[in-house]
C-alpha positions in Angstrom: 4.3 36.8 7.6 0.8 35.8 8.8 1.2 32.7 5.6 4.7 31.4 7.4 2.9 31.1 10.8 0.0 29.4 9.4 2.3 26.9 7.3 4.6 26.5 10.9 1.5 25.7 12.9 0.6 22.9 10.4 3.3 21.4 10.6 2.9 21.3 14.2 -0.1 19.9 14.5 0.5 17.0 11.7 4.1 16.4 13.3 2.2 15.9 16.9 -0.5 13.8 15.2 1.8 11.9 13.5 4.1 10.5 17.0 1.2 10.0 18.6 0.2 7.4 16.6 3.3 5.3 18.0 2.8 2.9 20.4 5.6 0.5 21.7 5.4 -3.2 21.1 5.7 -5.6 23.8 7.6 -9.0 23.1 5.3 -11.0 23.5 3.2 -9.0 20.7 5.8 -9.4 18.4 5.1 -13.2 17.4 1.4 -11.9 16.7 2.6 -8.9 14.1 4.8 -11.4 12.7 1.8 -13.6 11.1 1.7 -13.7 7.9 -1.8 -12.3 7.9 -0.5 -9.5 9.3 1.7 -8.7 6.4 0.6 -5.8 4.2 -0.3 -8.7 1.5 -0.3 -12.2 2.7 -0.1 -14.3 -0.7 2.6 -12.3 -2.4 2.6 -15.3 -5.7 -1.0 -15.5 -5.3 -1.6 -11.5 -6.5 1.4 -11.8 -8.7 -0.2 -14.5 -10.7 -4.0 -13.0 -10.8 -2.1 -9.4 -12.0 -0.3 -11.7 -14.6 -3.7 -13.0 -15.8 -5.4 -9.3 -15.4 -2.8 -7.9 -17.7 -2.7 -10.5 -20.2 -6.2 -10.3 -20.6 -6.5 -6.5 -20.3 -3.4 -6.1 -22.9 -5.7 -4.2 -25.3 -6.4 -1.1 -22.7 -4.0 2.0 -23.5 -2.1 2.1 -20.3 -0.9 -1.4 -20.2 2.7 -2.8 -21.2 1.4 -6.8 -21.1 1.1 -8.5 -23.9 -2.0 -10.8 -25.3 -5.2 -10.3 -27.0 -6.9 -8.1 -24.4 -10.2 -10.2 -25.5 -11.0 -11.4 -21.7 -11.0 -14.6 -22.9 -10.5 -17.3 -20.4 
């Protein structure tokens, strides 16, 4: 009885937490959240290539599907 409480008043809290972190976004802030530095990752190719070149050279390590010599080799 006393565990379902607890386990409701979490949920509570973190739920109240959670929307209060919500703030609405005036027009003109828009055009500044739309920068590309903004973005979660602003040179998408950029890190696509440099992971390309990570796993190639890292093709030896257990946990990696890329092929290549794994040697670090540049």
């Amino acid at each position: 009885m006393i565990a379902k409480q607890t386990q409701a008043a979490w949920i509570v809290i973190v739920s109240a937490l959670g929307l209060s972190a919500c703030a609405p976004v005036s027009p003109w802030q828009r055009g500044t959240l739309a920068k590309s530095s903004m973005a979660i990752e602003p040179t998408p190719m950029q890190t696509m290539l440099s992971e390309h070149t990570h796993n190639s050279r890292e093709a030896a390590s257990a946990n990696s599907s890329a092929s290549g010599g794994g040697c670090g080799c540049y």
